[in-house]
C-alpha positions as CSV (number, residue, x, y, z in Angstrom):
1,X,48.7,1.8,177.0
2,X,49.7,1.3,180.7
3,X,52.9,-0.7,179.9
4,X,54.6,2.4,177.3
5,X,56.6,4.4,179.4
6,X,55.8,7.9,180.9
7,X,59.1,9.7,178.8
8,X,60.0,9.2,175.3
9,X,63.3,10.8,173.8
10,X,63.8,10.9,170.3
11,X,67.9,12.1,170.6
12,X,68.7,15.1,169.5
13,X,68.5,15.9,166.0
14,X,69.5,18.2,163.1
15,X,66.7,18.1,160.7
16,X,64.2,20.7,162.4
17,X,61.6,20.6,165.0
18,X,59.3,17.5,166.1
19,X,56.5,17.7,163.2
20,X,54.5,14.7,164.1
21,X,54.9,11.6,166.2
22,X,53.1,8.2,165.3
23,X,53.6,5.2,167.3
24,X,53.9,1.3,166.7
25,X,52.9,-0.2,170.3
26,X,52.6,-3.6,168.3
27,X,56.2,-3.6,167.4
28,X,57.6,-1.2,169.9
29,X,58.5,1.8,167.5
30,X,57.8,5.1,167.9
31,X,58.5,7.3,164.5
32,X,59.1,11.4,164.7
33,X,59.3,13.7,161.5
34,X,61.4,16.3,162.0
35,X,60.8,18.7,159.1
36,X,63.6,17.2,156.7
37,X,63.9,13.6,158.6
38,X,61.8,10.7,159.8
39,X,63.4,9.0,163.0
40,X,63.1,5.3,164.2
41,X,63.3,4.2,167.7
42,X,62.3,1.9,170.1
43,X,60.4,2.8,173.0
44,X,63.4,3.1,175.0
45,X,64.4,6.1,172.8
46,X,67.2,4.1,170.3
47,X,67.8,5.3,167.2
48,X,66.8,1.9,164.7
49,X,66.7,4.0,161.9
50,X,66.4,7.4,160.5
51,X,65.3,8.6,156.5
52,X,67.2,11.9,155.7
53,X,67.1,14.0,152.3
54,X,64.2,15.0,152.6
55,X,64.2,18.3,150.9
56,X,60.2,19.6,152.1
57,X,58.8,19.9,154.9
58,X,58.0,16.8,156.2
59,X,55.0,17.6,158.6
60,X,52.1,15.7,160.2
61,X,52.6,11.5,160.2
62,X,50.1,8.4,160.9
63,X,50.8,4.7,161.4
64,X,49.0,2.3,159.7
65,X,49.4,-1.0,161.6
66,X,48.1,-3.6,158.9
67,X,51.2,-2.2,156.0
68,X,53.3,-1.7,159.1
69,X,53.9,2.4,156.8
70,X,53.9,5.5,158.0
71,X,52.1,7.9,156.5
72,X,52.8,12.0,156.1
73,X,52.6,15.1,154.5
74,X,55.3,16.4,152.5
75,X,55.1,20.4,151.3
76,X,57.4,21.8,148.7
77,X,56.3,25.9,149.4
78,X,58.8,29.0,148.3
79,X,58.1,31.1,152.0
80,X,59.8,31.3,154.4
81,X,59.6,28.1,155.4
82,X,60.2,26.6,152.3
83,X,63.6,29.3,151.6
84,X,64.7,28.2,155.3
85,X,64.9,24.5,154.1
86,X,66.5,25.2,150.7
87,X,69.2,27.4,153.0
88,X,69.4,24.3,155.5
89,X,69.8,21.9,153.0
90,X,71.6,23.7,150.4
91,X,69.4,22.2,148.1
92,X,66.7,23.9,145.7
93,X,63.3,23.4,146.0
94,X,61.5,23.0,142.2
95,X,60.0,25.8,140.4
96,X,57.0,25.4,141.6
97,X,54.9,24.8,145.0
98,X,53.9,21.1,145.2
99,X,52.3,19.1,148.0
100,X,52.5,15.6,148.3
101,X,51.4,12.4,150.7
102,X,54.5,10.4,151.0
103,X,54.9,6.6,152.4
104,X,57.3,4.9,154.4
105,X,57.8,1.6,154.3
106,X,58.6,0.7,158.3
107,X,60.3,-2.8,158.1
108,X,63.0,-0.9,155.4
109,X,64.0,1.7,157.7
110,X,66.4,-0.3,159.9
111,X,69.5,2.0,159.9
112,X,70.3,5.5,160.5
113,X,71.0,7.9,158.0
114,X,68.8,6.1,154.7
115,X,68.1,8.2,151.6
116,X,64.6,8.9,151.1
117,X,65.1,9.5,147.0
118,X,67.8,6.0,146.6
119,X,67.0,3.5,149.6
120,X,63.7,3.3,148.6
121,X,62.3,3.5,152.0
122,X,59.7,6.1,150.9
123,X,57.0,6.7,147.8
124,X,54.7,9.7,147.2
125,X,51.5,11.0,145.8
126,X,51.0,14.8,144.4
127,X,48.1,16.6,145.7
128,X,46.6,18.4,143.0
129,X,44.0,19.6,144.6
130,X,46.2,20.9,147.6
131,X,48.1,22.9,144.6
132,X,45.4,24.2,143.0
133,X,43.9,25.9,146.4
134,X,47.2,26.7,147.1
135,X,48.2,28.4,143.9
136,X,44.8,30.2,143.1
137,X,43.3,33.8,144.3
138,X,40.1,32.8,146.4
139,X,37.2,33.8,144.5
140,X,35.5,35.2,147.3
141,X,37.6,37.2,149.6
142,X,40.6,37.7,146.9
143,X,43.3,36.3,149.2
144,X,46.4,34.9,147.9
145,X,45.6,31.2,148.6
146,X,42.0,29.8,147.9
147,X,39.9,29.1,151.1
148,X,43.1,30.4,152.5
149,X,45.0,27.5,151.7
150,X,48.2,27.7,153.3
151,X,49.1,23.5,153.0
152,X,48.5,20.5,154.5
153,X,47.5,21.0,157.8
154,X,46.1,17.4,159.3
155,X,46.0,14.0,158.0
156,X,45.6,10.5,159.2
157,X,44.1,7.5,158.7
158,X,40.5,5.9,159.0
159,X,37.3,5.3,157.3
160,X,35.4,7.6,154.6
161,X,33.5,11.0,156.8
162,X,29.9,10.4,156.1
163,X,29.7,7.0,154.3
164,X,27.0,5.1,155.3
165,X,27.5,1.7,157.5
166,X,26.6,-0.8,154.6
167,X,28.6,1.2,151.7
168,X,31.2,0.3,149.9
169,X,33.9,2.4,151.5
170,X,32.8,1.3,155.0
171,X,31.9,-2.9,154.1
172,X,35.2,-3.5,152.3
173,X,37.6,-2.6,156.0
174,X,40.1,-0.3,154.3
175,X,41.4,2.7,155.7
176,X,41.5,6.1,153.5
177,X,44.3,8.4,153.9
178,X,42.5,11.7,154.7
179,X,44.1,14.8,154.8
180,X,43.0,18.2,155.6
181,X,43.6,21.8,154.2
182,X,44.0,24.6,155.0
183,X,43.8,25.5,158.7
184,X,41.8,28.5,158.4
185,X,39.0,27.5,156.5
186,X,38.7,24.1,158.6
187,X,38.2,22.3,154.7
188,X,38.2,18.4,154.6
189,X,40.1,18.5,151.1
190,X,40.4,14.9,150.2
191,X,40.6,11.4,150.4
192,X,41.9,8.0,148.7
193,X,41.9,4.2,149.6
194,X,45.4,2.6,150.3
C-alpha cells in the first residue's frame, strides 16, 4: 500500500455522486460508481474506461481480484431518488421496485462511454429477498418497508459469516457475494457463491 499515491481523481463526472470506490492494486485500476456510471482509471486518475446507461442507482461496489469483476448493487426504487434518476436520465424506471447485484466484467471495460445493457460489460442478479422486505408492511412495527428495509445498503466480498473452518463453504476457497439490508435494522440479508 506504500507505493499507491496519497490523491486519487476520478475527473469530473455527470452521472451523480461517488457511490463506492473499489481498487485493483494488482493491475493499477481504481473503479468509482457514480449513481448511473461505473468509471475506469488508472492510478494516476485516467479515464480507461467508463459503463454508462445505467438507469438505477448504482451504489456500493467490491473488487474481486481472481475474475478481475467488480461487483455492486443496483436499486430500481420510485422515491425520490429513484424519480431524480428517471428525470436525469429521461428514462423510466419499471413498474415496479427491483433490486439487483450486478457484475462487471473489468478486462471489457477498456473505453469510455460503454453501454451497460449492449457492450456486455455488465450482468445482474434480482434480489428477491431485498424486494420482498422492501415491498412488504413489517409485521411488527407496521412501517412501510419490513425490518425497515429501505435497499441495499452494504455488500462485498468474502467467506460465508459463521461457517465453520472445515465446512464446505469455508474448504472449497470461494468468496460469497454478501450483501446487507436495510441500514436500520443492521440485517445480514443474504448470500451466494460466485
Amino acid at each position: 500500500m506504500n507505493s499507491l499515491p496519497k490523491q486519487m481523481f476520478s475527473g469530473y463526472q455527470s452521472g451523480g455522486h461517488v457511490q463506492g470506490i473499489a481498487l485493483d492494486t494488482a493491475r493499477g485500476y481504481v473503479y468509482y460508481s457514480f449513481t448511473t456510471m461505473l468509471i475506469k482509471t488508472d492510478l494516476d486518475g485516467k479515464l480507461v474506461g467508463s459503463v454508462k446507461n445505467l438507469t438505477g442507482h448504482l451504489g456500493c461496489i467490491t473488487y474481486d481480484e481472481n475474475r478481475n469483476c467488480v461487483y455492486g448493487s443496483l436499486e430500481y426504487k420510485h422515491d425520490i431518488i429513484g424519480r431524480g434518476i428517471m428525470g436525469k436520465t429521461g428514462k423510466a424506471l419499471a413498474d415496479e421496485d427491483a433490486f439487483y447485484a450486478v457484475r462487471f466484467d473489468c478486462a471489457a471495460i477498456d473505453r469510455p462511454d460503454m453501454d451497460a445493457e449492449t457492450d456486455g460489460v455488465m450482468q445482474a442478479v434480482y434480489l428477491c429477498d431485498v424486494v420482498h422486505d422492501y415491498s412488504e408492511r413489517d409485521e411488527v412495527s407496521g412501517a412501510d418497508h419490513r425490518y425497515g428495509c429501505s435497499g441495499i445498503d452494504g455488500m462485498g466480498l468474502g467467506p460465508v459469516f459463521g461457517a465453520a473452518k472445515d465446512s464446505p463453504q469455508k474448504a472449497d476457497g470461494r468468496l460469497w457475494y454478501l450483501q446487507r439490508h436495510p441500514a436500520a435494522g443492521q440485517r445480514l440479508s443474504g448470500h451466494f457463491a460466485i
